[in-house]
N, C-alpha and C positions, 0 to 999 in steps of 0.2 A: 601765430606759428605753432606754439606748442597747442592748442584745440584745434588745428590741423592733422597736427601729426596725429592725435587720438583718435581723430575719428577715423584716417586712413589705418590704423592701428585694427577701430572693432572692425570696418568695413572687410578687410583680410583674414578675421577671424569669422565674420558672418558665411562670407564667402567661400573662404576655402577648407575651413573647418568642419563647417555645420552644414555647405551646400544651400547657404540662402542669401542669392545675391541681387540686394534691392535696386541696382542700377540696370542689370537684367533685365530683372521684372516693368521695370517703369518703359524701357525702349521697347521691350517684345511687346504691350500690351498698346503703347502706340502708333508698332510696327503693324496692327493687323488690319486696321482701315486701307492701307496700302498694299498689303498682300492678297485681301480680297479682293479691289479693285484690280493691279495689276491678274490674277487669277483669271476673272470672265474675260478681261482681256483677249489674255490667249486663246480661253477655252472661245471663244467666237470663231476663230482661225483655225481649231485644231480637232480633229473628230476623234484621234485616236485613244489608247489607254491612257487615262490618266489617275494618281492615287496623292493626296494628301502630305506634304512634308514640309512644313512652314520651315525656313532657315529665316526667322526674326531679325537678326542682331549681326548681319554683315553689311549692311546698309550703314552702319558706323563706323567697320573696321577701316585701315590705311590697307594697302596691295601686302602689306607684311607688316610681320613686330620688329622694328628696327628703332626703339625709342628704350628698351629697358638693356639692363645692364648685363645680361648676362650674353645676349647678342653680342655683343660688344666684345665682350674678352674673348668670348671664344674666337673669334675673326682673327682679332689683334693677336694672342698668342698662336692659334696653328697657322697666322701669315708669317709669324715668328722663327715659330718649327720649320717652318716649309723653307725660309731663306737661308737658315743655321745647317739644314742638313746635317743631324746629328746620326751616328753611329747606330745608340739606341735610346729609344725614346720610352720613359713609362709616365704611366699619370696616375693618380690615386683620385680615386672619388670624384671626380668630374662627370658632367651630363654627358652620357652615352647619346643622347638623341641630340645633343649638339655639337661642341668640344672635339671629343672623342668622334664622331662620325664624320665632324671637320678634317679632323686630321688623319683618319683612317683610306678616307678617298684620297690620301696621294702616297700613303707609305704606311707601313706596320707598325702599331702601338700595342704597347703591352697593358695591359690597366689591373689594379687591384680596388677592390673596393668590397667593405666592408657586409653589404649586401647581394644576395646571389643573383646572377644572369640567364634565364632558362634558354636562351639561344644563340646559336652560334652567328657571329661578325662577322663579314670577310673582312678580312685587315685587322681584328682586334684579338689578341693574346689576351681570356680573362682567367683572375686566380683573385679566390677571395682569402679576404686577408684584413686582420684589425690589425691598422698600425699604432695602435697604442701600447698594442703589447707583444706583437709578432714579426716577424723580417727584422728585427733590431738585428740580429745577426749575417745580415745581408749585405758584405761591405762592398764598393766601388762597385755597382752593378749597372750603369748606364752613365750615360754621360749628359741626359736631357731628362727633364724631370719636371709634370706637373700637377698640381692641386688647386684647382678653382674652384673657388667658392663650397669647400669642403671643411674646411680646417675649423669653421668656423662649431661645425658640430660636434666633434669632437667631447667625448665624455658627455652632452647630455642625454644621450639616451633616445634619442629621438629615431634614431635608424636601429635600433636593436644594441647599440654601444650601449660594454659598463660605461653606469657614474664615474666619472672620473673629474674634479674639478680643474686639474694641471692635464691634461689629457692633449692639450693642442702643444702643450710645452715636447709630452714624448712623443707627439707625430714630428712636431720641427726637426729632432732630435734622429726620430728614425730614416726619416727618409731623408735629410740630411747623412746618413750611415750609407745609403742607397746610393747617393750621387760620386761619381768620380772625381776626384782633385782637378779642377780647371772648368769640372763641367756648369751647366744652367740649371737653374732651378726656376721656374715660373709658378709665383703663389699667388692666387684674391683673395682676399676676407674683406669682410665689410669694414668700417674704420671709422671714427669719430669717438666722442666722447663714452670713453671705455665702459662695458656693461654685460650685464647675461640677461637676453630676453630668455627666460626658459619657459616651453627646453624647444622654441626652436632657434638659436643662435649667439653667438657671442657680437661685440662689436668691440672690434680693437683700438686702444690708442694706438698709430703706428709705429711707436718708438719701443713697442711693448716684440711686435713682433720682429722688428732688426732686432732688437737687444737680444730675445730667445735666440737668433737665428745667429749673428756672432758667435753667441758663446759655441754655437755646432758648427763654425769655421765659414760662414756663411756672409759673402759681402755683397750690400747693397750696389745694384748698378744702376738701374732705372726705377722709378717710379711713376706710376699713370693713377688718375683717378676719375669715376665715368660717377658723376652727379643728374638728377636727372633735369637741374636747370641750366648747366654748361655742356652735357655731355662729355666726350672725353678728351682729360686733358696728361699731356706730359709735364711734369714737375721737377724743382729741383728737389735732391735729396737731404736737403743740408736740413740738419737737427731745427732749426727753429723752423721750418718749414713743414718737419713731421710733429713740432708741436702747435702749429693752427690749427693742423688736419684734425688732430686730438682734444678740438676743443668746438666741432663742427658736430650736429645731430649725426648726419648719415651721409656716407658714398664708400664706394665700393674700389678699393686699394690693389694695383696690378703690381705684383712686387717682381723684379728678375734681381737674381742674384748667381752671383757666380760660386761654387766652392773651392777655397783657399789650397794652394798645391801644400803638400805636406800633412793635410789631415783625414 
């Protein structure tokens, strides 16, 4: 298991780093006995213009990406948004091409995130914004609130963010400042045996983020977590349940939380 993970570890760094990706190369190159042949095929039947563009490597894919985790949340929480019908809704740092444009095709979302947007959304309000150190003065300003798979970057530096080591503690913190007393918060971070891959990501014990998110008046409602050999499951929240999760490599933790009237 652990010489698993490593080599899924360099294959991510080959691939998405350095733009050398050997699994690629080995389909595409056994894809072309088949694309030359399917080729005169056609050209036998077809007199017209014809010009050159091998697409190799869809001859493996499924009709969609509906197997990783980020598909997932997004669905699960804007099907969320969509039945709660909140007032107003903001997100921080979540996928604009997923998430965010999930939930934009039925209602207006605000979004902040720490990196600029050169075009305008229909549906999406954007304003950039580090909340590690800005909007903290921004109190009860929505009533739905979320952060997917964002939190986890915080302070390292990886999007243009200061170093910050405690950096996810003062986003909890801010935009926790953000939410209405009674209102949702929807957060993911990755979760299992606590760590800093740097700098791209933290991996949380989950007891680490209720605890941060308590002390900013924040209570645990639901929990989901989307693996990628059970896919996604609903869990209970009870403390020795967030300490297995804490003691697991990797899956990707769906928090909703409500905040506490009175703070």
């Amino acid at each position: 298991m652990a010489t698993m993970s490593l080599l899924k570890k360099y294959y991510w760094l080959l691939s998405s780093q350095f733009g050398i990706d050997p699994i690629k190369f080995v389909r595409a190159v056994r894809s072309l006995s088949r694309y030359v042949q399917d080729y005169f095929k056609f050209r036998v039947n077809y007199k017209g213009n014809m010009e050159i563009t091998p697409c190799l490597l869809d001859w493996y894919e499924e009709s969609g990406t509906t197997r990783n985790e980020y598909f997932w949340q997004d669905l699960m929480v804007a099907r969320m948004i969509f039945s709660s019908n909140p007032e107003k809704h903001v997100d921080i740092g979540s996928r604009v091409d997923g998430f965010v444009a999930h939930v934009a095709s039925f209602r207006e979302i605000e979004m902040l995130d720490i990196r600029p947007l050169s075009i305008a959304i229909p549906g999406v309000i954007y304003k950039q914004a580090d909340m590690m150190n800005s909007s903290a003065d921004i109190k009860n300003y929505c009533d739905s609130l979320s952060c997917l798979h964002a939190l986890e970057h915080f302070g390292l530096g990886r999007y243009g963010d200061p170093i910050n080591p405690t950096g996810y503690e003062t986003g909890i913190s801010n935009m926790a400042n953000i939410l209405r007393p009674g209102g949702i918060f929807y957060l993911s971070v990755p979760v299992g045996v606590e760590r800093v891959e740097f700098n791209a990501n933290r991996v949380f014990n989950p007891n680490t983020i209720v605890g941060v998110a308590k002390k900013c008046g924040l209570t645990l409602r639901t929990l989901s977590i989307f693996s990628s050999d059970k896919g996604l499951v609903t869990l209970d929240t009870a403390p020795e349940v967030l300490a297995t999760l804490g003691k697991c490599r990797y899956g990707l933790g769906i928090f909703t939380f409500t905040k506490e009237h009175g703070n």
